[in-house]
N, C-alpha and C positions, 0 to 999 in steps of 0.2 A: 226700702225694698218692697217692691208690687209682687208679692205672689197672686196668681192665679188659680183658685180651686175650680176643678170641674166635677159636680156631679148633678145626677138627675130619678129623681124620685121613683119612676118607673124600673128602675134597675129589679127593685125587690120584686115585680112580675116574674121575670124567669125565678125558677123556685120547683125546688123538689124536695120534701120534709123526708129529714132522713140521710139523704146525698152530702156528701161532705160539702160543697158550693154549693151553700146555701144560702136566702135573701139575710139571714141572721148575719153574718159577715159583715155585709155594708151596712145594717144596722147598727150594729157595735160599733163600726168607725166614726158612723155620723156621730152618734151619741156623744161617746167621747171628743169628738172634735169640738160639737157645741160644749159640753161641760166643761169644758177646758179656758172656753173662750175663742179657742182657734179660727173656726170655721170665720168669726166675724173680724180677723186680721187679715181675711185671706180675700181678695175680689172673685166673689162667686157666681159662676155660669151656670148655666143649663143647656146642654148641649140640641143638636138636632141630629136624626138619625144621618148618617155617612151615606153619600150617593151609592148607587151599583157601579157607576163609572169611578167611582175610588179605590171600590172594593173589587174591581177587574184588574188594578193596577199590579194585583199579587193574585187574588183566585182564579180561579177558572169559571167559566160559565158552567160547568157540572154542577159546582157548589151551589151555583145560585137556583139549579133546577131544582134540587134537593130541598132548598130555602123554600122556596114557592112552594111547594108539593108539602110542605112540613106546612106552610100555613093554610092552603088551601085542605088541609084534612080536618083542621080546626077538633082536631085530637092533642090531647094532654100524654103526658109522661111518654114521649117518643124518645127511643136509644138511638144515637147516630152513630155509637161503633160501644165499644162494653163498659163505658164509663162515661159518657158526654150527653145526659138527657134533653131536651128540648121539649116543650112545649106551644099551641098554634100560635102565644105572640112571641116566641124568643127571639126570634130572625128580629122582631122590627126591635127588642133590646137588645141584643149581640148590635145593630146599626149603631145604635143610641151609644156603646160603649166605645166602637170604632168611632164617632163622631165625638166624643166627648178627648180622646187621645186627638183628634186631629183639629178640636178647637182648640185643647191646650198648648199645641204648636204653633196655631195659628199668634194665641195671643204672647206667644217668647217671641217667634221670629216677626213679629208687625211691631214688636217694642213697647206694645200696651202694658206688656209684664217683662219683668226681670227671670222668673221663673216659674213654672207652672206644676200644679200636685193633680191628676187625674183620676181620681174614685171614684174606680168603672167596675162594674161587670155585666155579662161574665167574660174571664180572662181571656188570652188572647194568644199566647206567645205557643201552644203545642198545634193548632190548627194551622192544618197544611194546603196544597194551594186549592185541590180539588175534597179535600173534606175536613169533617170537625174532628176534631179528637183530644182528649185530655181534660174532659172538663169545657175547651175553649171551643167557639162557635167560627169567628173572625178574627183576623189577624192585626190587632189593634194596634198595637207598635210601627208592624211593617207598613200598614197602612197610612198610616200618619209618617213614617220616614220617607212612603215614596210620594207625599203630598210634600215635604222640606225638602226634597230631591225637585220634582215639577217647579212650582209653583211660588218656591223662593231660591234655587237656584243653589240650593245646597250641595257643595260638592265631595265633602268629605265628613262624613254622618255616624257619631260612634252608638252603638246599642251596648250595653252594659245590662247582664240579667243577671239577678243576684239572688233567685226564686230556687228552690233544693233540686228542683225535675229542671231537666235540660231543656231548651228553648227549641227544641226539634224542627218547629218550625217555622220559628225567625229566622233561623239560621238556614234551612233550604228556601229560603225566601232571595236572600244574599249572598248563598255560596260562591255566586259567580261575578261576583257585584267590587269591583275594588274600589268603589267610593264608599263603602262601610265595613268597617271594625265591627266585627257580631264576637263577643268577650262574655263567657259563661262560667261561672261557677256552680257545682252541681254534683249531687249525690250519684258515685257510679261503681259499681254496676247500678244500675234504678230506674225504674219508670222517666223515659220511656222505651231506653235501651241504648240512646245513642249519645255523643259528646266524647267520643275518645278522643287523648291528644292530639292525635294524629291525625284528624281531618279536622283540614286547615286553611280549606278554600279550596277551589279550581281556577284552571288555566292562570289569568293576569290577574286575581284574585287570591292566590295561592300567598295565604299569612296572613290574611284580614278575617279569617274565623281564628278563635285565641279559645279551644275548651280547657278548660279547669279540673277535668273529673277528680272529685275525690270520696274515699273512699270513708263511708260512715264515721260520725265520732269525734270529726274534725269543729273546732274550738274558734273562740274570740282571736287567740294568737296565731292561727292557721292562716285564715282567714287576714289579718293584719298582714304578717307577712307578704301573703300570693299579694296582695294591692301594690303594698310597698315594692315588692323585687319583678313584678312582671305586669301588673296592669297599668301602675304609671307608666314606666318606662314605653309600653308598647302604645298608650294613649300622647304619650309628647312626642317619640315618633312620627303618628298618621298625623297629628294635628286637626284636630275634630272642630267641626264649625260648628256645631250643637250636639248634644250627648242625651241619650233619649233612656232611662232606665226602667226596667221592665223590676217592679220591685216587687217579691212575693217571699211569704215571712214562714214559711214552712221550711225554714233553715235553722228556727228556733227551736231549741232544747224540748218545749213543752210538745211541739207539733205531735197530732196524733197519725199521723200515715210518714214520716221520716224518722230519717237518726242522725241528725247531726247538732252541733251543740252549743249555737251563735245564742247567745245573750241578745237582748235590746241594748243592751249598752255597744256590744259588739259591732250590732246592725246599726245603730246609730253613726260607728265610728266610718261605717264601710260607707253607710250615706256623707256625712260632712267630708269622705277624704273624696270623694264623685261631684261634688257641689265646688270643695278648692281645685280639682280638675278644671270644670267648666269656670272656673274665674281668671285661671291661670290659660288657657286653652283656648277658649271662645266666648269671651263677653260674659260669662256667669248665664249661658244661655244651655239650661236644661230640663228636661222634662220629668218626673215622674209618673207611672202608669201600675195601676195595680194590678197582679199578677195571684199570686196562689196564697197561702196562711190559712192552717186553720184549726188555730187554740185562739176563740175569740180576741183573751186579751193581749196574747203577742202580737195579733196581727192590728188588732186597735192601736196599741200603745206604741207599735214600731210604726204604724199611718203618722200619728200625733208625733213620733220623734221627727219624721220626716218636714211635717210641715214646720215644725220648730226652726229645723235646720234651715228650711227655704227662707222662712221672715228674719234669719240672724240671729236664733235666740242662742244660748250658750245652754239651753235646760235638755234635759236626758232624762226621761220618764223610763225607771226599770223597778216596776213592782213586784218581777217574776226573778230578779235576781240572775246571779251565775250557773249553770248546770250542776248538777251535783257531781261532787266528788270519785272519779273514777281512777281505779290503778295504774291504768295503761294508758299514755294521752298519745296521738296519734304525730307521728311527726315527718311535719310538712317539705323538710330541706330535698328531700329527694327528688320530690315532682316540683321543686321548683327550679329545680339544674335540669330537669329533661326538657320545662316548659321552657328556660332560655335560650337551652344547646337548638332546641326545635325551631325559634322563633327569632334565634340568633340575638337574644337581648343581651349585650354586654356590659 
């Protein structure tokens, strides 16, 4: 098995001491990947910044004036909206990050790699077409989806986000798009307000957005189930030619800005049943892209399950254990009969 890791040393540039997305993040990940052994199983790139003609394929030319104008100020600690800081080189790492998800594509869909582990930042998946927001700069995902749409002729494209904050704006990326499956699971009501069941696509697209929201609290077993009872079935459906997962680990128990109550063992299990999706669906041809986490070691140790899972291994790193013990466990059966009835999964 050829996995492909992409990262790139300049990530830790963007940096706000203080700010939850911080360079500390991809620190931890590296670390633990080299002390593991990992990183040197993995065939390792280094990506180059993402054209502006990649990056028109989803933004607007607004966003990119904003970019210029943010570099040409050659000012530190700039807010792009009340949470998404920038600095004068972030533009050229937000590229670096979008380049780093569309060289991981590049090397699944050319056959160089069997699968590819992307650790990028900064994230990607709540930046909209004309601005940043959420933390995220560029739309790393969408970006790299409509490069396997161009470019290898990709015709039916699944994104799978499995990050606690809704994928806002992957998904108004593709709302209208019926050659992609945009499938969210995500903490709601929450940051950043939107993912209700019910919006589910427009016009000939209507059923190719699949949201998940659920409501704080929800478990290993929650989470198991919605896979089992609604995102297979709705995944062997569309018949996905490559499966692109937007993976961020602030769904873990420890996270400090959420409540919901996924284990690594959990997140583990959500990764290998995504991985026998793409083996069963499309050639074992998937990508992972790093998203949001941020309790150093869950988001480390859930990076390090991920690439285990990509090379075949059968090991499960869970040093943080199962949530603690609560009265009330939250139960899932209801929104998984609304999300059938809605989505017509039989």
């Amino acid at each position: 098995m050829t996995t492909a890791y992409i990262t790139h040393p300049r990530y830790t540039e963007h940096h706000l001491a203080g700010h939850p997305e911080h360079a500390g993040r991809i620190r931890a990940i590296w670390k633990l990947l080299d002390d593991t052994g990992l990183s040197a199983r993995m065939h390792r790139h280094q990506p180059e910044m993402v054209s502006e003609d990649h990056i028109l394929t989803v933004h607007s030319s607004a966003l990119l004036e904003t970019m210029h104008w943010m570099e040409d100020t050659q000012q530190d600690n700039i807010y792009l909206d009340n949470s998404t800081y920038a600095n004068h080189t972030s533009y050229a790492i937000a590229r670096l990050a979008a380049g780093g998800v569309l060289m991981a594509t590049d090397e699944v869909l050319s056959g160089r790699a069997d699968n590819a582990l992307a650790v990028v930042r900064p994230p990607g998946h709540h930046a909209m077409r004309d601005h940043a927001m959420g933390f995220c700069i560029l739309g790393n995902v969408p970006i790299a989806v409509r490069h396997a749409q161009k470019h290898y002729g990709m015709k039916r494209v699944m994104v799978i986000d499995y990050d606690v904050h809704h994928g806002n704006g992957t998904e108004a990326m593709f709302y209208e798009d019926p050659d992609v499956l945009f499938i969210s699971t995500h903490q709601y009501p929450f940051y950043p307000g939107t993912g209700d069941l019910t919006d589910i696509g427009n016009g000939e697209a209507r059923g190719t957005t699949l949201n998940i929201p659920l409501s704080a609290g929800h478990s290993d077993e929650s989470f198991a189930a919605i896979y089992e009872q609604v995102v297979w079935p709705a995944a062997r459906r569309f018949q996905p030619e490559v499966i692109f997962v937007s993976a961020g680990f602030d769904s873990h128990w420890t996270d400090p800005l959420a409540s919901m109550r996924l284990s690594l063992t959990g997140y583990a299990h959500l990764t290998r049943e995504l991985i026998r999706m793409a083996a069963e669906l499309c050639g074992g041809k998937i990508i992972f892209a790093l998203e949001g986490g941020y309790h150093l070691d869950a988001l480390s140790y859930g990076i390090a399950n991920i690439a285990h899972a990509l090379l075949g291994d059968d090991t499960v790193l869970d040093p943080l254990g199962k949530a603690p013990t609560i009265s009330i466990k939250q139960d899932v059966k209801p929104l998984i009969s609304r999300l059938r009835h809605i989505h017509n999964i039989s």
